[in-house]
N, C-alpha and C positions, 0 to 999 in steps of 0.2 A: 886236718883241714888244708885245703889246697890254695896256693895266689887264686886269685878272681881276675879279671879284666870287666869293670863298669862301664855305664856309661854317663858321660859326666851331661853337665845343663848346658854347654856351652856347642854340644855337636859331636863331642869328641869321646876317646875312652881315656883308662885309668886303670891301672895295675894296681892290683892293693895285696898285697903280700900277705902270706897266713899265719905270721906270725898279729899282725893288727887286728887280722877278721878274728883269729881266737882271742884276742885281747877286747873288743867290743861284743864279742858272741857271751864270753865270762862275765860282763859285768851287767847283762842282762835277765829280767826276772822269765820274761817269756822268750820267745827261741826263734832263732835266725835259719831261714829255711835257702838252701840253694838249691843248683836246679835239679840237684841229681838225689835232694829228699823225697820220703813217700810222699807227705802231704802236701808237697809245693805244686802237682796239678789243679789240685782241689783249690788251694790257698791264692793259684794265677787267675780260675775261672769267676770270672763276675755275670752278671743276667743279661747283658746284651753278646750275644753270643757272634755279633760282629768284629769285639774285642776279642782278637788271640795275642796278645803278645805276650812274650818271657822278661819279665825282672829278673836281674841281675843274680838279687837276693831280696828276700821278703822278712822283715821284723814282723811277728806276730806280739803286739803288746800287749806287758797285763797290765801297765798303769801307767801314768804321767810320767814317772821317773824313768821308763823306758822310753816311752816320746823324748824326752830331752836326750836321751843317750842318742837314740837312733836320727834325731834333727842335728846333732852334733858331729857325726860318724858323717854326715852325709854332706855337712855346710865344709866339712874340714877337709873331706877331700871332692869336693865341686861336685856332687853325684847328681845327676837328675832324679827327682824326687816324685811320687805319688802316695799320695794319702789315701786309703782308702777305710770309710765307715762301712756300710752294708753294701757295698757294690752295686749299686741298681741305678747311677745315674746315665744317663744315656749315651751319654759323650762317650763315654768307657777313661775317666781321668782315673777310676781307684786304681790303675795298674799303667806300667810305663817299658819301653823297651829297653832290656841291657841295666836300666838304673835298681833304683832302688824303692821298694813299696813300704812306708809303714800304714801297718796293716793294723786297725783298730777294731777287728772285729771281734776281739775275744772279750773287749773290755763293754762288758754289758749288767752293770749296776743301776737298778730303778729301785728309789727310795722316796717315800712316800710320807709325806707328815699331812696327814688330813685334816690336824687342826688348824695346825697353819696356812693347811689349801698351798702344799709346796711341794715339787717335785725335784727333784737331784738326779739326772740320768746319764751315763755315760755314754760315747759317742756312737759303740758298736750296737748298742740296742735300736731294734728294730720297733715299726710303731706297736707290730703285735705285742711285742715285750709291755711295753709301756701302757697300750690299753688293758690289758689284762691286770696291772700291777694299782692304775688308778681308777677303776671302774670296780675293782671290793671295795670303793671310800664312794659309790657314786659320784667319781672326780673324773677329768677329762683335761689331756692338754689340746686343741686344736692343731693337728697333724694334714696326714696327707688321705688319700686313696686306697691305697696296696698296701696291706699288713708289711710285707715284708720290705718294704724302703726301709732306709736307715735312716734315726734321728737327725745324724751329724751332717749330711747336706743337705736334707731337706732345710732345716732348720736357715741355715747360712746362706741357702736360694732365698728365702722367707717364707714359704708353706704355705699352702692352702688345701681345706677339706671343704668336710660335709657340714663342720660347724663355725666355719672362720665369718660367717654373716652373722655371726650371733656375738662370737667372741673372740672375731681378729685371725690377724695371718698366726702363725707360731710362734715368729720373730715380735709378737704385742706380747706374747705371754713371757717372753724371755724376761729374769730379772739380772742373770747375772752369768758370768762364762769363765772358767780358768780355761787359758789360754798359754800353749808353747808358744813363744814365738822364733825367728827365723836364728836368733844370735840367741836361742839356749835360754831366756828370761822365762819365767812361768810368772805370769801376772793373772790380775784379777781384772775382769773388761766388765762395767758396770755405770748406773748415770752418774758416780760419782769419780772412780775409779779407769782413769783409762779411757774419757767418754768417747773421745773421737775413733778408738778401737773401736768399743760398743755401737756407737752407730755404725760402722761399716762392716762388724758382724753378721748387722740382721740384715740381709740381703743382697750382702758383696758377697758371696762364695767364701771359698776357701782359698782367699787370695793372702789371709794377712797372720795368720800363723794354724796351730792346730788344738781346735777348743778338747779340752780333757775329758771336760763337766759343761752340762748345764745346768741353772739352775731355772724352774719353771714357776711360773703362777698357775695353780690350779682350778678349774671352774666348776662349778654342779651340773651333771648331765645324767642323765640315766636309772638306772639301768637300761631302762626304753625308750628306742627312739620310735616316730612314725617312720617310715622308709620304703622306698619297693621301687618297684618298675613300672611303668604303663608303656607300651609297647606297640606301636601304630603302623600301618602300610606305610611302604615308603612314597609313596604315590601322591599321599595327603603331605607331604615334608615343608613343600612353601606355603602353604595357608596355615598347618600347624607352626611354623619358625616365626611367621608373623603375628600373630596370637601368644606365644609364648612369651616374645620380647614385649611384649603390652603387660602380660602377664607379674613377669617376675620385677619390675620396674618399679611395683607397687607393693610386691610381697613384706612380708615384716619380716626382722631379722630372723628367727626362729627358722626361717624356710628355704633352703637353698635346693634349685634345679639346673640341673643340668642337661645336655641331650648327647646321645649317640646317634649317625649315623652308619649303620655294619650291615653285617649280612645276619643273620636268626645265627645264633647257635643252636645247637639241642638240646636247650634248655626244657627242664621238665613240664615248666609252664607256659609252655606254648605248643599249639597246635602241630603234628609231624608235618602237615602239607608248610607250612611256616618256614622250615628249619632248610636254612641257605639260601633263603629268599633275603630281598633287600629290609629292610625295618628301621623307623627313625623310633629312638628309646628315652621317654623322657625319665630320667634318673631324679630321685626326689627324697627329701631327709627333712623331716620337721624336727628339731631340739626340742621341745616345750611340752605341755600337757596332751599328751595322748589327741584329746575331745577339741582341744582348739587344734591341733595338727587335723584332724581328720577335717574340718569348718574351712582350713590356711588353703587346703589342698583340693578342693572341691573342684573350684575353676578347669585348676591344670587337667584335674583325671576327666574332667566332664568333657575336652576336648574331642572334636572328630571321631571317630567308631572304633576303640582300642580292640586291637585283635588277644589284649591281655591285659591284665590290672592288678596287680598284685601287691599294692600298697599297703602296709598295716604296721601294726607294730609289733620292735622286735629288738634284740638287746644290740647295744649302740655297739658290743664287742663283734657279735656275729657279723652285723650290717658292714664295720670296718673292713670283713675281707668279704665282701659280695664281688668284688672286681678281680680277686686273687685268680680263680679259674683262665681270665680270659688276661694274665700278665704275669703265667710262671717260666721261670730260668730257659735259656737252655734256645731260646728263638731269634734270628736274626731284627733287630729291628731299629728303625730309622725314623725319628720325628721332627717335624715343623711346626713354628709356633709366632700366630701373631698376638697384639692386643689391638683391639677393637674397642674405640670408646660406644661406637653404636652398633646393634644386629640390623645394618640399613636393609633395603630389598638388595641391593647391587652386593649386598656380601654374602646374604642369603643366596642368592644365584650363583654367585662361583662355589659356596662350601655344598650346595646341593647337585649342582655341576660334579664337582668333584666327587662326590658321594655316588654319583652314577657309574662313575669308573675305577671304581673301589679295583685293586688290580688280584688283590684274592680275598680268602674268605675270613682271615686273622685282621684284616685292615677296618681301620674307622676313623671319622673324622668327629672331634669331640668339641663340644662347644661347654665353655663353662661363664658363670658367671658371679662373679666378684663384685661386692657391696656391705652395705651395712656396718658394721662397728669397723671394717677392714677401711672402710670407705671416708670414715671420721678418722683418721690418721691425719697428721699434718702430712705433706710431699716429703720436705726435707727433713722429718723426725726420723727418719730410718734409712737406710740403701735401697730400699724394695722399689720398684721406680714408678710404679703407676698406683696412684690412693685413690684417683675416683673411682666410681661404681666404674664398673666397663664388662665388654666380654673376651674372653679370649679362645681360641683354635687351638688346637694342637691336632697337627696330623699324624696318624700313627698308621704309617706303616708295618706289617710282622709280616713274616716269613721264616721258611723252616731252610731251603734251600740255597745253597751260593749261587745256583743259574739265577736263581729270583731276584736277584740285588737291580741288576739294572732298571727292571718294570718298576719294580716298589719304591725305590728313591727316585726314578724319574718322574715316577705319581707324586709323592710327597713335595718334591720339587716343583712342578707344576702349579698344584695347587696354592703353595705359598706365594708364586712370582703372580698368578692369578688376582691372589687376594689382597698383596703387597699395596694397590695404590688406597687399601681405603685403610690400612696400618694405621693404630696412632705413632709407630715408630719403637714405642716402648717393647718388651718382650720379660716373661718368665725365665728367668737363666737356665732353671734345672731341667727346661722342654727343647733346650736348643740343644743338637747334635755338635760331634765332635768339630764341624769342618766351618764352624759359623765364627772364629774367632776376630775377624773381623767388624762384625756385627756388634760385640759388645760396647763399645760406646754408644752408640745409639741404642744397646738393649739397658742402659743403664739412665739417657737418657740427660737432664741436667744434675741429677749425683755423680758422674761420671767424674770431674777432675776433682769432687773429694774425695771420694773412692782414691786416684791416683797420690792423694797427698798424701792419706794414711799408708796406701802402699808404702811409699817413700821413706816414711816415718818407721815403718815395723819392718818392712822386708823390701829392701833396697836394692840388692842384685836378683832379687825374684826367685827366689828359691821354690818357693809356692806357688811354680809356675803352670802345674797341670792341674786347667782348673780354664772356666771361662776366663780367662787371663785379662788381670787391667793389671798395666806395666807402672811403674813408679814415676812419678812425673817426674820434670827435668827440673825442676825448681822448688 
């Protein structure tokens, strides 16, 4: 093994000699990849394929005991740090330049006690992992969109699905977290245990050390959910968005809709003349009895002249990766994100505006809408920043090519300073791109200088600083 040269948190590098790197490589269970291993291309590349950078060197852990070695490797000689769970957050934080990556993806244990209604899942497991492991118990933790996200930030953004109307953001289900933190403690974060950790777990990031385990409350869902697509001209987009928000405002929790506007894929169920035409897609998941989901959903699908309608039921696992197709590895992309406590007409206008100048054919502007059990949260019972019902954007830019960068972030851009004045100010952290770091306090909203206290309290010179970063307060 050879000296290294890192790069440290402060700006700088760091010479670490090879007699240390084989004395931290030795006492680890999983295995320290540099740059010139086989698997350290594979082990650099995450899903936003705008992220290229090289780490220094990358820990692949198998368990807790390796987090503390490699949080301690890394605090003792100043190394700039990235944590990385399943790669897929947008920013591109699970990897960092020159420093050092621990890498959580190999640790992927889901355990399951169904009488307990209890899940135990480690941070590298992906949501596919997890639905497949609690849905043989007809159990369900409320997750994300995309099979393939990883537990461990979605979780610590606060998560939202296709079931969080029914049974909460992720971070409601949370009961309990071991927890590295920044000085090598492995503590338990829990309402009893650490509280002020726990609340700035569930939806501060990964600002306040690195969770092991979670522990989960598990709920009854399934096998079957109702679910599908109804799929309309884009043409009808502002009578249908106005209708929708009358709509969903009333729904019972069981029923969560969401919409796309994109261009058609070629999808099997839609007509060829269709495929690459513009199309507004209202997205739709009833939790509950088959017979009252098909009664829940009537309104929605009855809307306007659906060029497609393919609602029905269908096992809540399949339904999990219905979104996989249009969000696998490998594609440049760039997202914006407001909250909206209303879908007024003047926001309708600029998200349909902007749906007109989609800049290629992988782009979409997605409206989502949060309520229900999520909704009955107190404000300050958690980090997440916004409890009331509300709606939120996310622009999603994708792209395959480097010439494409300019069009597609200036679209994405665009649209957000467009929509900015009717912001409730709050934001989703896990939808905000890498370059929005000053945004975070107002994405955090008035949790914002508790968030900084617990900083202060667990990780003081910031160690855990790649990450929508809230810094430690001064006092």
């Amino acid at each position: 093994m050879k000296n290294l040269t890192l790069a440290t948190a402060d700006g700088g590098t760091r010479g670490i000699d090879a007699a240390s790197l084989e004395a931290f490589r030795s006492d680890l269970r999983g295995e320290m990849l540099e740059q010139r291993a086989p698997a350290y291309q594979e082990a650099r590349t995450i899903w936003n394929a705008m992220i290229d950078r090289k780490p220094g060197v990358i820990v692949r852990c198998k368990d807790a005991g390796d987090v503390v070695r490699a949080v301690g490797f890394a605090r003792d000689n100043g190394l700039l740090v990235a944590v990385r769970g399943g790669g897929h957050n947008i920013a591109g934080s699970a990897v960092c330049e020159g420093g050092i990556v621990i890498d959580l993806s190999q640790m992927k244990l889901v355990r399951v006690d169904p009488h307990a209604r209890r899940a135990w899942i480690e941070p590298g497991a992906t949501l596919r992992d997890i639905d497949q492991e609690t849905q043989t118990s007809g159990l369900a933790v409320p997750t994300g969109v995309n099979s393939t996200t990883g537990i461990g930030g979605l979780t610590l953004g606060g998560g939202f699905g296709w079931i969080t109307r029914k049974f909460g953001l992720t971070i409601d289900s949370l009961v309990s977290a071991e927890v590295v933190t920044a000085n090598g403690d492995r503590l338990n974060a829990n309402a009893t245990e650490n509280p002020e950790l726990f609340w700035a777990l569930r939806g501060g990031g990964g600002n306040f050390g690195i969770v092991t385990l979670f522990e989960f409350e598990l709920h009854q869902l399934g096998p079957q959910v109702l679910a599908g697509f109804v799929v309309h001209p884009f043409d009808d987009a502002v009578p249908l968005l106005k209708q929708y928000r009358e709509m969903v405002a009333s729904a019972p929790d069981e029923l969560t809709c969401w919409v796309a506007m994109r261009r058609a894929p070629p999808l099997p169920f839609l007509p060829a003349e269709w495929h690459g035409r513009d199309i507004l897609i209202l997205a739709m998941c009833y939790c509950g009895e088959i017979a009252a989901g098909e009664e829940a959903t009537a309104e929605l699908r009855a809307l306007g002249k659906p060029i497609a309608d393919v609602v029905g039921p269908v096992p809540f696992v399949e339904w999990q990766t219905a979104f996989d197709p249009l969000m696998t590895p490998g594609a440049r992309n760039y997202w914006k994100t407001h909250d909206f406590m209303q879908l007024t007409d003047a926001v309708i206008a600029v998200l349909v505006d902007g749906a007109r100048k989609l800049p290629g054919p992988e782009c979409e502007i997605f409206i989502f809408h949060l309520g229900g059990a999520a909704g009955r949260v107190a404000a300050a019972a958690t980090a997440f920043p916004l409890r009331n019902a509300h709606f939120g954007m996310n622009v999603h830019s994708r792209w395959q090519e480097r010439s494409g960068d300019v069009a597609h972030i200036g679209w994405a851009r665009q649209v957000f300073q467009e929509a900015a004045p009717f912001s409730a100010g709050t934001a989703y952290v896990n939808f905000m791109p890498g370059d929005e770091g000053d945004r975070v306090r107002s994405a955090y909203g008035a949790n914002y200088q508790r968030l900084a206290q617990v900083k202060r309290r667990y990780d003081p010179a910031n160690l855990f600083r790649m990450n929508q970063n809230v810094t430690p307060s001064e006092r």
